[in-house]
C-alpha positions as a Markdown table, in Angstrom:
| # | Residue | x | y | z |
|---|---|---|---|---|
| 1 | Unk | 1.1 | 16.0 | 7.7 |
| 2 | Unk | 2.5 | 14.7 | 5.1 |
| 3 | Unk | 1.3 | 10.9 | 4.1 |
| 4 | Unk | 2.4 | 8.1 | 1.7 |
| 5 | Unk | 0.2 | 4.6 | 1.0 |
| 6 | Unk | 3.1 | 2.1 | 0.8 |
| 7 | Unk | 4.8 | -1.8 | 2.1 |
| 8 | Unk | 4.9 | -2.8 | 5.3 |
| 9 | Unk | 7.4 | -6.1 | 5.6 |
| 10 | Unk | 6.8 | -9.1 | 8.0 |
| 11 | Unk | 6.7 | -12.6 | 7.5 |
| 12 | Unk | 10.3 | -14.3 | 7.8 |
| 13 | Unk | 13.3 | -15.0 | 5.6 |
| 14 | Unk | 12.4 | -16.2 | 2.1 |
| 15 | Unk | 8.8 | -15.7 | 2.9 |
| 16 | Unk | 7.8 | -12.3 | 2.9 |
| 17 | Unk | 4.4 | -11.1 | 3.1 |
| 18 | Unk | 3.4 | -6.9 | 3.4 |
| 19 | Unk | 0.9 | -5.2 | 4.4 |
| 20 | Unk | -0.5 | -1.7 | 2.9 |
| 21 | Unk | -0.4 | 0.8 | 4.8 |
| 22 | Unk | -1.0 | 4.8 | 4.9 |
| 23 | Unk | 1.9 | 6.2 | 6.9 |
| 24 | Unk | 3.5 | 9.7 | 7.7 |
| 25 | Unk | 6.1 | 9.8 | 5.0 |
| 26 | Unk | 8.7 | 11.7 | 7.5 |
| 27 | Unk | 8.7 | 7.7 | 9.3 |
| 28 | Unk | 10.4 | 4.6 | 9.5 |
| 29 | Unk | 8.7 | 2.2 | 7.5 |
| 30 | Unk | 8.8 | -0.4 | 10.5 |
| 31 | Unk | 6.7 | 2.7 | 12.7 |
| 32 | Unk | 3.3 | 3.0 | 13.4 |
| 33 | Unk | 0.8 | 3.4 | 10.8 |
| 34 | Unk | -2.3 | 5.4 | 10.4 |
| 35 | Unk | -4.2 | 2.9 | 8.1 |
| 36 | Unk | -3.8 | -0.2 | 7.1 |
| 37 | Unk | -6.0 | -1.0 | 3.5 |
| 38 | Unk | -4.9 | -4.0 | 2.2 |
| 39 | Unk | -2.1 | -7.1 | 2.4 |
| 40 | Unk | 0.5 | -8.7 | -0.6 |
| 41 | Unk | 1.8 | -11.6 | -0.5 |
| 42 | Unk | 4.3 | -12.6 | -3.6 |
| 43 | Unk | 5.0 | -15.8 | -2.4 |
| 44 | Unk | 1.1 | -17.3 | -3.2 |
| 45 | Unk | -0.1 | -18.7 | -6.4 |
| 46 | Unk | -3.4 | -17.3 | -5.3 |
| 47 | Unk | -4.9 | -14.4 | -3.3 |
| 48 | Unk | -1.8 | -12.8 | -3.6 |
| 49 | Unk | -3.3 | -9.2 | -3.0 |
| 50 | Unk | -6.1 | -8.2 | -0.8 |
| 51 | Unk | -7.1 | -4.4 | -1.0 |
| 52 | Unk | -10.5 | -2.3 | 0.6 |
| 53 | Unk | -10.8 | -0.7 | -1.8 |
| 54 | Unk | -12.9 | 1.7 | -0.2 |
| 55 | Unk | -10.4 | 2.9 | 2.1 |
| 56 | Unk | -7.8 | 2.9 | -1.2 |
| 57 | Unk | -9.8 | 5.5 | -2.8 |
| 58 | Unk | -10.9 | 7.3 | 0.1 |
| 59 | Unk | -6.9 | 7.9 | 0.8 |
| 60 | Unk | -6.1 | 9.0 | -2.5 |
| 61 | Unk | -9.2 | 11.4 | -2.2 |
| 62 | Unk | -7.4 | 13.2 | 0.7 |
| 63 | Unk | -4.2 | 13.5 | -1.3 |
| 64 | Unk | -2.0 | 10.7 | -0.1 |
| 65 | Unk | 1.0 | 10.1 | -2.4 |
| 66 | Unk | 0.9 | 6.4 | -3.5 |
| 67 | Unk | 4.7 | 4.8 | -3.6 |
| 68 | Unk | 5.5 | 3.4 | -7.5 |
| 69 | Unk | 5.3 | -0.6 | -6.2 |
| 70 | Unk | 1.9 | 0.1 | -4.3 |
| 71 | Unk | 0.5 | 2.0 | -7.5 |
| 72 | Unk | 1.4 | -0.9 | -10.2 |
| 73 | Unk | -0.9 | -3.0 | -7.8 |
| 74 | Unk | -2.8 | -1.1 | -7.8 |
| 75 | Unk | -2.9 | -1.0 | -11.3 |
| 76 | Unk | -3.3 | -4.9 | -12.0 |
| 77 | Unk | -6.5 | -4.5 | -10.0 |
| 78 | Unk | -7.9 | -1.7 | -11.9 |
| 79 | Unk | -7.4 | 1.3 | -9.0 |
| 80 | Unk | -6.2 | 4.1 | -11.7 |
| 81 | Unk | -4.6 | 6.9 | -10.3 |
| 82 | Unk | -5.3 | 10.0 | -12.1 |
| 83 | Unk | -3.5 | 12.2 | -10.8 |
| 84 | Unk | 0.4 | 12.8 | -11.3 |
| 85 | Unk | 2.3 | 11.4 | -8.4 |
| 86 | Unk | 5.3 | 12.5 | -7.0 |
């Protein structure tokens, strides 16, 4: 099975707010996930993103492929990625 770590959307019109989720890759976005590891919401001033980071890098130890938005968070929290992603 092939698995991605990427945005959820909910939260209504002009105030979005996503979730981070591990997911078959071969799914809808809005379908059910496997994991959820963390939230992000771009509307706050503060708290906007909330990661386990536990469950972050146990994912990426099993191979999942991390989508380019959910990796520059990643980033600005200090999660590197050393591996190349696809």
């Amino acid at each position: 099975m092939s698995t991605t770590m990427r945005l959820k959307r909910f939260g209504t019109k002009k105030r979005p707010y996503y979730r981070v989720v591990v997911q078959d890759s071969r799914l809808a976005t809005s379908s059910k996930t496997i994991d959820e590891v963390g939230t992000y919401r771009p509307v706050e001033a503060e708290n906007q993103l909330t990661l386990n980071e536990e469950k972050v890098k146990e994912w990426i130890g099993k191979g999942v492929v991390v989508s380019p938005t959910v990796k520059d968070l990643l980033n600005s929290q200090g999660i590197q990625i050393n591996r190349k992603q696809n």
